[in-house]
PDB file of the backbone (N, CA, C, O) and the ligand in Angstrom, with CONECT records:
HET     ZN  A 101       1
ATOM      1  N   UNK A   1     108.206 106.033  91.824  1.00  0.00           N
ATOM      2  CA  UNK A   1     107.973 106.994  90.750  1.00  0.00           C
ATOM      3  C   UNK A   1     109.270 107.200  89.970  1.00  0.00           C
ATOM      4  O   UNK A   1     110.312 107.201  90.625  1.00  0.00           O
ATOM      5  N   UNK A   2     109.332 107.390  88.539  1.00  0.00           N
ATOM      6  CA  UNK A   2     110.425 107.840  87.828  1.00  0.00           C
ATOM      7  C   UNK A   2     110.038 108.901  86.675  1.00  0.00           C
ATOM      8  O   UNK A   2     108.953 109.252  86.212  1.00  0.00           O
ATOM      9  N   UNK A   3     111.191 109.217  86.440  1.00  0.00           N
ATOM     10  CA  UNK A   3     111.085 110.350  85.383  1.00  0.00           C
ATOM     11  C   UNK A   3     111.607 110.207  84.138  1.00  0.00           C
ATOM     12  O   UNK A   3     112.827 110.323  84.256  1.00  0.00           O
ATOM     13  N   UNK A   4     111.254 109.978  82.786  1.00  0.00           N
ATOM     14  CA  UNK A   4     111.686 110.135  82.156  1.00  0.00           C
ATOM     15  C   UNK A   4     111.719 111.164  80.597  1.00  0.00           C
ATOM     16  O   UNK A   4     110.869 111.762  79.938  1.00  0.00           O
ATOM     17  N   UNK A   5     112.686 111.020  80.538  1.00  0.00           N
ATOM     18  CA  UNK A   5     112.965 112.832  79.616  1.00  0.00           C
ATOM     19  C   UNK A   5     113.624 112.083  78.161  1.00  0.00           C
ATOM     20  O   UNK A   5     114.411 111.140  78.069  1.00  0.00           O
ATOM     21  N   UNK A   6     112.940 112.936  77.060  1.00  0.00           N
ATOM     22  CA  UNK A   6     113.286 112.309  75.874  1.00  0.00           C
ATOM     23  C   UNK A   6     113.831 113.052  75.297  1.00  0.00           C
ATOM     24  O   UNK A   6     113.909 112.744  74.108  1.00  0.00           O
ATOM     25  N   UNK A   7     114.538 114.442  75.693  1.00  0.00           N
ATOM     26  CA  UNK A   7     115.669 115.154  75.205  1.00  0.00           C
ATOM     27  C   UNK A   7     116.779 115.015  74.804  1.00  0.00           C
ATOM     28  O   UNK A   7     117.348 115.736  73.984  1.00  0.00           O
ATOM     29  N   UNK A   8     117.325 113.787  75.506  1.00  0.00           N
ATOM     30  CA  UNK A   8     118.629 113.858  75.254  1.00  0.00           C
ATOM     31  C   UNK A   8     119.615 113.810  76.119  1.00  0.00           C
ATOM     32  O   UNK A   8     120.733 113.436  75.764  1.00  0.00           O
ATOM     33  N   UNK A   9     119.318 114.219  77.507  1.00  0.00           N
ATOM     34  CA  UNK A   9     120.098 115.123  78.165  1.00  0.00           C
ATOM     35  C   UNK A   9     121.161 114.625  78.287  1.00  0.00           C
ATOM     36  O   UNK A   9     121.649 115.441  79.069  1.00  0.00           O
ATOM     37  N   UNK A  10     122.078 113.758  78.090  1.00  0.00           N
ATOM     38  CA  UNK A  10     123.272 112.875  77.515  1.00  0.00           C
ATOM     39  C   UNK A  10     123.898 113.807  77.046  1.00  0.00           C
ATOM     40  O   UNK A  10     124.970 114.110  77.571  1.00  0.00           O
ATOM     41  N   UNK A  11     123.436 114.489  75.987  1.00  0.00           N
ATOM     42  CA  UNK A  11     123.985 115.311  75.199  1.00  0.00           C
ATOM     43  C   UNK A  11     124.538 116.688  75.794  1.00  0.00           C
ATOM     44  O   UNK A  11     125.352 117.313  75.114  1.00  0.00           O
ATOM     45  N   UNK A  12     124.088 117.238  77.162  1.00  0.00           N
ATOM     46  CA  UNK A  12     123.813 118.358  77.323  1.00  0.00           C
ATOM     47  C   UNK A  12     125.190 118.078  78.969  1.00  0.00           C
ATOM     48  O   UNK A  12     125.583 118.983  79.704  1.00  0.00           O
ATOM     49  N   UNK A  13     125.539 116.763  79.052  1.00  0.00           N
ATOM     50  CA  UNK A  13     126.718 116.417  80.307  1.00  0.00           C
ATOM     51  C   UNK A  13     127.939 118.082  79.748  1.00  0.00           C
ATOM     52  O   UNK A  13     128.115 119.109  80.403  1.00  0.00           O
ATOM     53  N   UNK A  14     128.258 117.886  79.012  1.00  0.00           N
ATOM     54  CA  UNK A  14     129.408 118.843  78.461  1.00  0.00           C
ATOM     55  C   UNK A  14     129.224 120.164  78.381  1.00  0.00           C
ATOM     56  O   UNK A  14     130.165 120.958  78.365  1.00  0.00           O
ATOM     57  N   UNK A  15     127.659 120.593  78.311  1.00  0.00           N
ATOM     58  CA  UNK A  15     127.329 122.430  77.918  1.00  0.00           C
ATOM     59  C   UNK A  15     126.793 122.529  79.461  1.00  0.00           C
ATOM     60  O   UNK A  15     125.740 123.116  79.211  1.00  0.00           O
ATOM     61  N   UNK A  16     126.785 122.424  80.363  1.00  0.00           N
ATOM     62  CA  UNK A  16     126.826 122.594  81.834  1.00  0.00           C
ATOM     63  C   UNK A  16     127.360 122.349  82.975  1.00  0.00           C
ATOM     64  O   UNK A  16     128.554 122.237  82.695  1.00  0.00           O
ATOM     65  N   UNK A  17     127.227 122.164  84.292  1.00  0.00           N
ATOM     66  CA  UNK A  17     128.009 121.770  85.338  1.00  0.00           C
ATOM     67  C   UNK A  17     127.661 119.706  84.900  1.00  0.00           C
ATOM     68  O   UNK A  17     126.591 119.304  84.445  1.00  0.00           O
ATOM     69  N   UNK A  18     128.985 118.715  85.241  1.00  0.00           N
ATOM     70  CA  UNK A  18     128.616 117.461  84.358  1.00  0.00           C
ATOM     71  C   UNK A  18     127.636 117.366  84.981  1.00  0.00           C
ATOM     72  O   UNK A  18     127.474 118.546  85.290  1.00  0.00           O
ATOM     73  N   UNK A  19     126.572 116.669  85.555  1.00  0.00           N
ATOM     74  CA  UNK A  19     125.273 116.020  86.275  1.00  0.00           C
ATOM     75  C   UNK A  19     124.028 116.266  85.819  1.00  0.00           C
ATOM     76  O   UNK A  19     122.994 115.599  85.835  1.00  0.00           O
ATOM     77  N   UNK A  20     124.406 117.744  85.254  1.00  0.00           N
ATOM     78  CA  UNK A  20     123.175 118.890  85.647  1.00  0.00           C
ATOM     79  C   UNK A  20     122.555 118.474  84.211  1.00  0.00           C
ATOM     80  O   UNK A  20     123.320 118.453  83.247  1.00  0.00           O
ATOM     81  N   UNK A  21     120.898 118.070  84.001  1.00  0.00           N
ATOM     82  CA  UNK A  21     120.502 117.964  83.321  1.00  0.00           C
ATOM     83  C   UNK A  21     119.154 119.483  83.385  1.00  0.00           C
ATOM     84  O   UNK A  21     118.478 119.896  84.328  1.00  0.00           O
ATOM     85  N   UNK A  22     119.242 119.926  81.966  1.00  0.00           N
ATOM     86  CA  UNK A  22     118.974 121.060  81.570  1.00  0.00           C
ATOM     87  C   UNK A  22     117.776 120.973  80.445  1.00  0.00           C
ATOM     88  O   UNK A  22     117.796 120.084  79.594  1.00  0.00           O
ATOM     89  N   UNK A  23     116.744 121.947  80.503  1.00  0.00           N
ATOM     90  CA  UNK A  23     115.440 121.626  79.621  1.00  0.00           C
ATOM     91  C   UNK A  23     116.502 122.237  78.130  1.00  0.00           C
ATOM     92  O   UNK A  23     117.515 122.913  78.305  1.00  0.00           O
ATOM     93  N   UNK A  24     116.203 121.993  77.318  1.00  0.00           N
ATOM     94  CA  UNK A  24     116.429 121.331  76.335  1.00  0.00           C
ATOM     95  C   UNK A  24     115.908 122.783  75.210  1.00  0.00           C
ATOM     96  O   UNK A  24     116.621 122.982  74.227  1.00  0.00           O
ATOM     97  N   UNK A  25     115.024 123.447  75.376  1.00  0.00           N
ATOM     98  CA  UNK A  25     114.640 124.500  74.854  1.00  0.00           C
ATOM     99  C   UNK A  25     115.179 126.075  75.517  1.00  0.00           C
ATOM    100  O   UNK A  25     115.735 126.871  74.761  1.00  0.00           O
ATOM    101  N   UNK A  26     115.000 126.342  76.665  1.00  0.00           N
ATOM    102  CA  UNK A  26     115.578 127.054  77.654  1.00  0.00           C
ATOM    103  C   UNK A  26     116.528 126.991  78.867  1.00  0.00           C
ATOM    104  O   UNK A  26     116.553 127.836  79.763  1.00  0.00           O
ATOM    105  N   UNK A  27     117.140 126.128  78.810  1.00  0.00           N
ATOM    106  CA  UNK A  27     118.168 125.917  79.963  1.00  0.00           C
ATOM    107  C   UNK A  27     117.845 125.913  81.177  1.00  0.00           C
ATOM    108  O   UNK A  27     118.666 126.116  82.071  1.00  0.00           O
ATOM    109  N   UNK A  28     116.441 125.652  81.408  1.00  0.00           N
ATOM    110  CA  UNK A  28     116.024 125.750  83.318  1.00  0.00           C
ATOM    111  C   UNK A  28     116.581 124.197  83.534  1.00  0.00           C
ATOM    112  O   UNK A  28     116.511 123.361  82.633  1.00  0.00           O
ATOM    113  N   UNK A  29     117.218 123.882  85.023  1.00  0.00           N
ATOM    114  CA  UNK A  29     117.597 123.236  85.434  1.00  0.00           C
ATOM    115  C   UNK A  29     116.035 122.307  85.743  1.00  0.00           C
ATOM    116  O   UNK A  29     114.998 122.618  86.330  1.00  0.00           O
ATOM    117  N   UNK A  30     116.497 121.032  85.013  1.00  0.00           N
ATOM    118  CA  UNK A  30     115.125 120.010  85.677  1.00  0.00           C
ATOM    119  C   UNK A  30     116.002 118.732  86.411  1.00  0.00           C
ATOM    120  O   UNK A  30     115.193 118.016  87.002  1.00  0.00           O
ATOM    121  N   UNK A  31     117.378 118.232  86.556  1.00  0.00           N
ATOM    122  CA  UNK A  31     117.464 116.720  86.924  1.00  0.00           C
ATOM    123  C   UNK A  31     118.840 117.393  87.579  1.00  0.00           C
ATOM    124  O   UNK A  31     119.454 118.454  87.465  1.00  0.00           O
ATOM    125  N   UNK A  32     118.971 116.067  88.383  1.00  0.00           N
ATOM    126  CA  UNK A  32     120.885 116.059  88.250  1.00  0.00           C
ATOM    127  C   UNK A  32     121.326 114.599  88.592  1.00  0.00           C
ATOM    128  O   UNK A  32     120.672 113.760  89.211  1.00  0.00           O
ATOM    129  N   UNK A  33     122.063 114.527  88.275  1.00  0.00           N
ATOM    130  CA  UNK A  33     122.194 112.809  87.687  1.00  0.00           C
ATOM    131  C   UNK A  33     122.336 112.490  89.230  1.00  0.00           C
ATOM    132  O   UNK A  33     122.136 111.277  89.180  1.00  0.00           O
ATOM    133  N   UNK A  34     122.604 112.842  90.912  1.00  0.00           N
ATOM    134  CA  UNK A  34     122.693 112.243  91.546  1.00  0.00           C
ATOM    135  C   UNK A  34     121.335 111.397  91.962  1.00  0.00           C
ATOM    136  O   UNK A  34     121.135 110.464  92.740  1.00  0.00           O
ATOM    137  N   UNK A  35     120.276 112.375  90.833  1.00  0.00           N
ATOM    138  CA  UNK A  35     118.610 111.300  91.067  1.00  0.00           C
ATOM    139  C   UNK A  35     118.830 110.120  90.130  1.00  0.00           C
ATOM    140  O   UNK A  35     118.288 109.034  90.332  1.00  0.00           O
ATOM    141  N   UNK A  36     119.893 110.434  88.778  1.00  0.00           N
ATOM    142  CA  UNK A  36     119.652 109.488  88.041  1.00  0.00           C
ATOM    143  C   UNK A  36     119.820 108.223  88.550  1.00  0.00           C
ATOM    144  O   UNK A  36     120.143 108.186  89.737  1.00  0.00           O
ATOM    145  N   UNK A  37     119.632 106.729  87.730  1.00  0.00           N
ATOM    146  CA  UNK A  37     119.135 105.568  88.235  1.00  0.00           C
ATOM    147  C   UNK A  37     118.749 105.008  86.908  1.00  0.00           C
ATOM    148  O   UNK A  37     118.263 105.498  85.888  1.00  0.00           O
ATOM    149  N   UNK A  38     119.188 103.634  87.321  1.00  0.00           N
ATOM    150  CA  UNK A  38     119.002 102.648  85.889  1.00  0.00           C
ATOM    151  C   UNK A  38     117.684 101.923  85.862  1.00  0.00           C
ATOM    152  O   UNK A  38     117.213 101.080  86.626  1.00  0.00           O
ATOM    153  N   UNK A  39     117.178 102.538  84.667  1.00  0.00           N
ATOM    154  CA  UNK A  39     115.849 102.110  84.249  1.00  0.00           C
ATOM    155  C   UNK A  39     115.586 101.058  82.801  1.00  0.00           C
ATOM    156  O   UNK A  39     116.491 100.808  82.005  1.00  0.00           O
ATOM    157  N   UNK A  40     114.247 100.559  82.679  1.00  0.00           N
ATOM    158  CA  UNK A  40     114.309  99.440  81.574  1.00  0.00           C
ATOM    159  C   UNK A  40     114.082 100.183  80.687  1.00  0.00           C
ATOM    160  O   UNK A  40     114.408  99.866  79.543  1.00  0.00           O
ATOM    161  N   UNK A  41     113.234 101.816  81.046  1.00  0.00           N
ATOM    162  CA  UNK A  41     112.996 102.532  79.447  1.00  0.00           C
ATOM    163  C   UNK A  41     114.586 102.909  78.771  1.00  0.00           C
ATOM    164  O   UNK A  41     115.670 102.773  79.338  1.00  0.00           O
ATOM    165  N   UNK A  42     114.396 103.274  77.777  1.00  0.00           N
ATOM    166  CA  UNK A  42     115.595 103.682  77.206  1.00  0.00           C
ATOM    167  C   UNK A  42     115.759 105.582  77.078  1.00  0.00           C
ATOM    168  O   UNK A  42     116.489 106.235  76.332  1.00  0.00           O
ATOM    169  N   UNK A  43     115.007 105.938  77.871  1.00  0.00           N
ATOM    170  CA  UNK A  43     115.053 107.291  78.338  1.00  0.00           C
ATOM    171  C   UNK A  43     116.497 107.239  79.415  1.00  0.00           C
ATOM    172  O   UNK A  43     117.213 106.280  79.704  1.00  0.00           O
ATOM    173  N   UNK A  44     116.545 108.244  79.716  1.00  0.00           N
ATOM    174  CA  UNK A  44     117.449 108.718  81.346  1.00  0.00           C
ATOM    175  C   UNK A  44     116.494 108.658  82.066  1.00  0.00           C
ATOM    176  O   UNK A  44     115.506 109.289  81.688  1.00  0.00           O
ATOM    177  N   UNK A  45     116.395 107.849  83.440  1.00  0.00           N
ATOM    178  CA  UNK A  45     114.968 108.044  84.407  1.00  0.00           C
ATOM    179  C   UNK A  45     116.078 109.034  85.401  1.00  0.00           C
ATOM    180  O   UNK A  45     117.269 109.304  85.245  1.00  0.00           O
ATOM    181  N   UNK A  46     115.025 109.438  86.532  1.00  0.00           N
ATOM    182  CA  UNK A  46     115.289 110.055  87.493  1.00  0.00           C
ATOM    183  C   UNK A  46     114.185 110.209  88.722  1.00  0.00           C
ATOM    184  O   UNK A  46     112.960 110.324  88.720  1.00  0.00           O
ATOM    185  N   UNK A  47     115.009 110.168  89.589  1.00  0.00           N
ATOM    186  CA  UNK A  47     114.122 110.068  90.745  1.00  0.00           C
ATOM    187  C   UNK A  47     113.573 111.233  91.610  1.00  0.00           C
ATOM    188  O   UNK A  47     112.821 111.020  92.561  1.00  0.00           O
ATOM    189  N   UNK A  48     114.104 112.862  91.127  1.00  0.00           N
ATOM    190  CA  UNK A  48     113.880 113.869  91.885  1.00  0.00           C
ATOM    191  C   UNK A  48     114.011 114.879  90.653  1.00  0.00           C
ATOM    192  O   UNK A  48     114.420 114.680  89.509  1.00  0.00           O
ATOM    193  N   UNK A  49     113.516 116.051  91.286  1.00  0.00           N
ATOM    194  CA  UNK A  49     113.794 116.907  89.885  1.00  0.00           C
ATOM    195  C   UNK A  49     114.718 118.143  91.032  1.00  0.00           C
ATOM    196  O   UNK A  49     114.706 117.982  92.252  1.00  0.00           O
ATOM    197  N   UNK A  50     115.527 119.429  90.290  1.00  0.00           N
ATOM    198  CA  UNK A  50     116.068 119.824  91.059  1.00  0.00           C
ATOM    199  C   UNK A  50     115.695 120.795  91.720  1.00  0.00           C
ATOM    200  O   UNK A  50     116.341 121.376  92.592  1.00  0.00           O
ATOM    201  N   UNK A  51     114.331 121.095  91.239  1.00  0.00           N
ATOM    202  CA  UNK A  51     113.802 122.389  92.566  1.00  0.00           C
ATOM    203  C   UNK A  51     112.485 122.016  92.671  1.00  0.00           C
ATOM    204  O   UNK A  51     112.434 121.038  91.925  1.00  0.00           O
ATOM    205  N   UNK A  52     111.657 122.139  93.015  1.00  0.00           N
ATOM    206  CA  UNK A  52     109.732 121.843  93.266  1.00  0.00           C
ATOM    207  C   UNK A  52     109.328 122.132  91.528  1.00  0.00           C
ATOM    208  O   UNK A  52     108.713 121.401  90.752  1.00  0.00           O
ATOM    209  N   UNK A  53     109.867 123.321  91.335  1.00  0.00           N
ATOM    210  CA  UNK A  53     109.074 123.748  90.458  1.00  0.00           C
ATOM    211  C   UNK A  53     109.933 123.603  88.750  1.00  0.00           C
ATOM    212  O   UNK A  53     109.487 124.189  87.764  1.00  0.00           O
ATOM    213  N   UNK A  54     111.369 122.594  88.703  1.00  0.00           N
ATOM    214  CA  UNK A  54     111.660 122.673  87.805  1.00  0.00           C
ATOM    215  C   UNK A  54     110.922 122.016  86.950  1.00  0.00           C
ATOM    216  O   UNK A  54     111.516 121.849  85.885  1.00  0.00           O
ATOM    217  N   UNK A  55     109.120 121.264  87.004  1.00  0.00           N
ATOM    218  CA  UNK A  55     108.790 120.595  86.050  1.00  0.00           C
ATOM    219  C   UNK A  55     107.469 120.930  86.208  1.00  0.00           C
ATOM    220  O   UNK A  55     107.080 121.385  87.284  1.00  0.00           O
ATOM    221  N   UNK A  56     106.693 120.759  85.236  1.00  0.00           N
ATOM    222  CA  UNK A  56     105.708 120.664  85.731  1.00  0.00           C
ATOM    223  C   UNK A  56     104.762 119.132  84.874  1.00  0.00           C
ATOM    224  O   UNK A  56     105.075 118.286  84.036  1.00  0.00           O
ATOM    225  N   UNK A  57     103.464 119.471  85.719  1.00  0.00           N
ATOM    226  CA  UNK A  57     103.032 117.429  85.589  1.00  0.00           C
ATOM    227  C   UNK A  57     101.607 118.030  85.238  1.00  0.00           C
ATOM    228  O   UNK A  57     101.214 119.082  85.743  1.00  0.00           O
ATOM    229  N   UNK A  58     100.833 117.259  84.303  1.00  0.00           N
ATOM    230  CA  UNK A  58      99.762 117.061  83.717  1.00  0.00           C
ATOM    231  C   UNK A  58      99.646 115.656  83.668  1.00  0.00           C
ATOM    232  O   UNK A  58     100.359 114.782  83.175  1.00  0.00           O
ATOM    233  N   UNK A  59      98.010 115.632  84.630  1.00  0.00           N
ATOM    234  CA  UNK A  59      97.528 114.566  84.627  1.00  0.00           C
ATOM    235  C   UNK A  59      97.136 113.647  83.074  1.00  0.00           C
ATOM    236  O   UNK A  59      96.207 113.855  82.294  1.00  0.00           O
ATOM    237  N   UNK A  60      97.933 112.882  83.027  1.00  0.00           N
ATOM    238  CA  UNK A  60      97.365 112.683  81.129  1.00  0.00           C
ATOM    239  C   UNK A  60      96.676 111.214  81.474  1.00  0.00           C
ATOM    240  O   UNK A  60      95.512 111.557  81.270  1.00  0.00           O
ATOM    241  N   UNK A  61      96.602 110.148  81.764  1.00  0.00           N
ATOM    242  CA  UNK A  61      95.896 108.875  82.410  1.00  0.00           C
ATOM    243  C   UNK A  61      96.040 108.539  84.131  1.00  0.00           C
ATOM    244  O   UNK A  61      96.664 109.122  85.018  1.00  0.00           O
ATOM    245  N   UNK A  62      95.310 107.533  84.140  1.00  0.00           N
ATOM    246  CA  UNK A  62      94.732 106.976  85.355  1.00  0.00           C
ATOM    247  C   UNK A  62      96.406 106.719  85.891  1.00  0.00           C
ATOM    248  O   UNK A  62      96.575 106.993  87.079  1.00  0.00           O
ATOM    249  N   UNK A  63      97.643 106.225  85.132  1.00  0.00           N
ATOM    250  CA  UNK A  63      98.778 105.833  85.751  1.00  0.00           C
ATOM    251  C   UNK A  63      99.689 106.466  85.046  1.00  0.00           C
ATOM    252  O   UNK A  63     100.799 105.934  85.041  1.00  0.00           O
ATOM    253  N   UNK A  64      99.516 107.776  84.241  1.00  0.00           N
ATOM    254  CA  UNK A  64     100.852 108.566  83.947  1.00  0.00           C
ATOM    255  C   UNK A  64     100.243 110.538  84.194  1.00  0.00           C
ATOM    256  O   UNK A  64      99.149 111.099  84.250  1.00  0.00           O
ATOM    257  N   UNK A  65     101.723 110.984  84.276  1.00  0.00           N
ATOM    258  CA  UNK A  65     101.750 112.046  84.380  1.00  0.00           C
ATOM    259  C   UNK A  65     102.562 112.346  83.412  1.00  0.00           C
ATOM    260  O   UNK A  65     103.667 111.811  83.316  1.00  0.00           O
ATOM    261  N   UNK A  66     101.937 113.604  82.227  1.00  0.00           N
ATOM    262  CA  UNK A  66     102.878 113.791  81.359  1.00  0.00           C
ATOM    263  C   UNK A  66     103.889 114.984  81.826  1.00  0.00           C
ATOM    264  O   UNK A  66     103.469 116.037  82.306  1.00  0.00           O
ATOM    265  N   UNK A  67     105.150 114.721  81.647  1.00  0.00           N
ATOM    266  CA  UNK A  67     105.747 115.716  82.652  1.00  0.00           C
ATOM    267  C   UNK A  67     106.423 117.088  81.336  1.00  0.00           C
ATOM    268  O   UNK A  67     106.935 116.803  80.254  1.00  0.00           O
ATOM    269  N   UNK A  68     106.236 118.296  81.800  1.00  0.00           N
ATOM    270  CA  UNK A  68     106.445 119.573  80.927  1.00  0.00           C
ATOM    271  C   UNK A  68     107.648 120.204  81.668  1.00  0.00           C
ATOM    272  O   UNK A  68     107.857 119.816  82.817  1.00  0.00           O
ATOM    273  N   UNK A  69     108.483 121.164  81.108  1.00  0.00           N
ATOM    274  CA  UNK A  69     109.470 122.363  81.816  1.00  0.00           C
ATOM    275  C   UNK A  69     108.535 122.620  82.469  1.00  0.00           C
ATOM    276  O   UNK A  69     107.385 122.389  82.095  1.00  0.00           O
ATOM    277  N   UNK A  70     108.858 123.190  83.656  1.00  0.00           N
ATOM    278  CA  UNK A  70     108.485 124.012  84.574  1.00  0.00           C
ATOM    279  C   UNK A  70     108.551 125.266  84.159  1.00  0.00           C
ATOM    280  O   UNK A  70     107.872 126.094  84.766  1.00  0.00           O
ATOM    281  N   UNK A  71     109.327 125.664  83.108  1.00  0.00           N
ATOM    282  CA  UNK A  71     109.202 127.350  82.720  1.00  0.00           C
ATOM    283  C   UNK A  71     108.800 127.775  81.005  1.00  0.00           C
ATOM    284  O   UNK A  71     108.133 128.746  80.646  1.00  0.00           O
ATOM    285  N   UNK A  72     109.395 126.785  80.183  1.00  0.00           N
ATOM    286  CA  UNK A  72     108.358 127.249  78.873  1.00  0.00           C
ATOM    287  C   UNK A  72     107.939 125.994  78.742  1.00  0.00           C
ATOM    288  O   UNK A  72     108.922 125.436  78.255  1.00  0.00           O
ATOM    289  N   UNK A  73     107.055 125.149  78.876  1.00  0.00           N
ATOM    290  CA  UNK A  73     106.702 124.024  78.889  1.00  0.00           C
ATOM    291  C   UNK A  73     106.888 123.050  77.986  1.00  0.00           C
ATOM    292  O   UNK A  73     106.006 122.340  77.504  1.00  0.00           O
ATOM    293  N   UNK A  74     107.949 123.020  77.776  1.00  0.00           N
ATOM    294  CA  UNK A  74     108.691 121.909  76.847  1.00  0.00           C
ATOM    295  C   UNK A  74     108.328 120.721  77.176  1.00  0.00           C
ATOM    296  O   UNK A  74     108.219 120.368  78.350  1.00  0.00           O
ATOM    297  N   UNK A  75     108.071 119.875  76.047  1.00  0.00           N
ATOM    298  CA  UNK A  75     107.528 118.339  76.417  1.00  0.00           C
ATOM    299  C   UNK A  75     108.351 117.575  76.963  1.00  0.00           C
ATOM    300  O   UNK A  75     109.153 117.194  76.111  1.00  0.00           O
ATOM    301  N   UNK A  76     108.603 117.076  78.136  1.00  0.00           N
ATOM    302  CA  UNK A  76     109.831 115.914  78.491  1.00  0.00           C
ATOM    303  C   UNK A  76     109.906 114.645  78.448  1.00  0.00           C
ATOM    304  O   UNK A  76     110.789 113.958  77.935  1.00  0.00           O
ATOM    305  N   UNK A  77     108.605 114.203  79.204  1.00  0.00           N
ATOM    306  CA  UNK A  77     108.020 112.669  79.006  1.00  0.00           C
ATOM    307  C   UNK A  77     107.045 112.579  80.035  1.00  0.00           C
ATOM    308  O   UNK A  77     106.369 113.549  80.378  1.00  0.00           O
ATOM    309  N   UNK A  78     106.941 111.371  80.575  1.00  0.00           N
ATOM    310  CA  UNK A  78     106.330 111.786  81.499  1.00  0.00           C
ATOM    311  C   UNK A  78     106.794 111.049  82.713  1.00  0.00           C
ATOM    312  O   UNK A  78     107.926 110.572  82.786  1.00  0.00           O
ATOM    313  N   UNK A  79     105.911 110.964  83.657  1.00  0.00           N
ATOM    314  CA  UNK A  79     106.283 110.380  84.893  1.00  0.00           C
ATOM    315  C   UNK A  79     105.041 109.045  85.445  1.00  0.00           C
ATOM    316  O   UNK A  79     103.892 109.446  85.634  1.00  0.00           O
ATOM    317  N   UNK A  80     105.294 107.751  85.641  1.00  0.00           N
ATOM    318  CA  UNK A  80     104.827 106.612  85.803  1.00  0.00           C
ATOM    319  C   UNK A  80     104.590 106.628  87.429  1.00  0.00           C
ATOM    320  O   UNK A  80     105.290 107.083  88.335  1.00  0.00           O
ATOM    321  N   UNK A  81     103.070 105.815  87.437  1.00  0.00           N
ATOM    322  CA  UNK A  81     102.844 105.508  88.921  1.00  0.00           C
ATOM    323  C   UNK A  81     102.877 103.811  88.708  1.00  0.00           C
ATOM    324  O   UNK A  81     102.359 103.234  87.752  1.00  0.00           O
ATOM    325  N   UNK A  82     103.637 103.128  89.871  1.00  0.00           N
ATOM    326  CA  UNK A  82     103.434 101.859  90.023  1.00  0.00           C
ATOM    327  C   UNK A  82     102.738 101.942  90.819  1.00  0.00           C
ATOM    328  O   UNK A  82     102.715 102.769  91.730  1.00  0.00           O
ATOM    329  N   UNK A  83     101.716 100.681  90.499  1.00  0.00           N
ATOM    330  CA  UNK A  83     100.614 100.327  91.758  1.00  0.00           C
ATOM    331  C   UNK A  83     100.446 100.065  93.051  1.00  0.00           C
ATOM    332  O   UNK A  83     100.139 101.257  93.090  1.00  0.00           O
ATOM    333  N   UNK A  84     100.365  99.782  93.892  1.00  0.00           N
ATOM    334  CA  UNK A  84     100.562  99.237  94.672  1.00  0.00           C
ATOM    335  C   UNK A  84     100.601  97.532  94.635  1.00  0.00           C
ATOM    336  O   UNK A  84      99.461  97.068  94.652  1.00  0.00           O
ATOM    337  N   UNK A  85     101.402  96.772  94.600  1.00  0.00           N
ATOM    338  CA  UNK A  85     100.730  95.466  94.222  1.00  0.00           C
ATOM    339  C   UNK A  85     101.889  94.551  94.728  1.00  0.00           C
ATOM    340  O   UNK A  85     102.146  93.376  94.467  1.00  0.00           O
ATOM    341  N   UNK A  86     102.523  95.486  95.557  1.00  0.00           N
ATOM    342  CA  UNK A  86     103.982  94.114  96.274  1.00  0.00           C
ATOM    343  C   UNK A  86     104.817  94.141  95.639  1.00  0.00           C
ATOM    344  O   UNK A  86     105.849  93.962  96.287  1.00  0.00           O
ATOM    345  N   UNK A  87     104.990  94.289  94.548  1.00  0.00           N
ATOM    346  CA  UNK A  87     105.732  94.136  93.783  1.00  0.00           C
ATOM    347  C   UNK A  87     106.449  95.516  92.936  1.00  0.00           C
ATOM    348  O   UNK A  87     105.659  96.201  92.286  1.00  0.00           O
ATOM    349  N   UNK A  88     108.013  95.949  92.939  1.00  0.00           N
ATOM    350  CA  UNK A  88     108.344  96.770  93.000  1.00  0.00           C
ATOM    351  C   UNK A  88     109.856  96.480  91.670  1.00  0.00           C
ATOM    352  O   UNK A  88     111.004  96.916  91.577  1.00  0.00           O
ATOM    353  N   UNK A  89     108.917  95.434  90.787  1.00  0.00           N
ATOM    354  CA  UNK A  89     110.477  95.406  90.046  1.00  0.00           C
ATOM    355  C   UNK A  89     110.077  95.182  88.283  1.00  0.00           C
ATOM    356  O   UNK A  89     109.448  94.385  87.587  1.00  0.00           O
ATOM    357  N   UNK A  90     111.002  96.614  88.095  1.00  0.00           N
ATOM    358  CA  UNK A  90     110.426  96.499  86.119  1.00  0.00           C
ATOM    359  C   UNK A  90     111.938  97.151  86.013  1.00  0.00           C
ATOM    360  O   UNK A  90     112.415  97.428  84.913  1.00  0.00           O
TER     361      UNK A  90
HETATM  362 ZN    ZN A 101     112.146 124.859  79.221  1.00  0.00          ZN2+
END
């Protein structure tokens, strides 16, 4: 599973603790770069968010979850299921 966020949060290394990636409308903590991880999208992916509830997920298709803030529901991106299929490399 990965996460990806179309905020920016690049932008946001300098207005917080460095790692800490921050929603983008309200400042709730959603990432911290020790989840981050190099992905083929051109988003920031991530592999954990930083509390249960810093995000929240809407089922939007059969293989995505569109992922929201966890507190004013700011759009982030969403979150991808790979299949099961052996194969574990994009
Ligand atoms: Zn927010």
């Amino acid at each position: 599973m990965s996460f990806c966020n179309f905020f920016g949060g690049e932008v946001y290394k300098d207005h917080f603790k460095p790692g800490m990636y921050v929603c983008s409308q309200c400042n709730h903590p959603l990432f911290s770069s020790r989840s981050k991880f190099a992905h083929s999208s051109p988003w920031p992916a991530f592999t954990d968010t930083i509390r249960e509830d810093s995000v929240t997920k809407m089922m939007e298709s059969l293989t995505a979850f569109k992922v929201l803030c966890g507190k004013c529901g700011n759009g982030l991106g969403h979150e991808f299921f790979v299949p099961n299929k052996g194969k574990d490399k994009q």
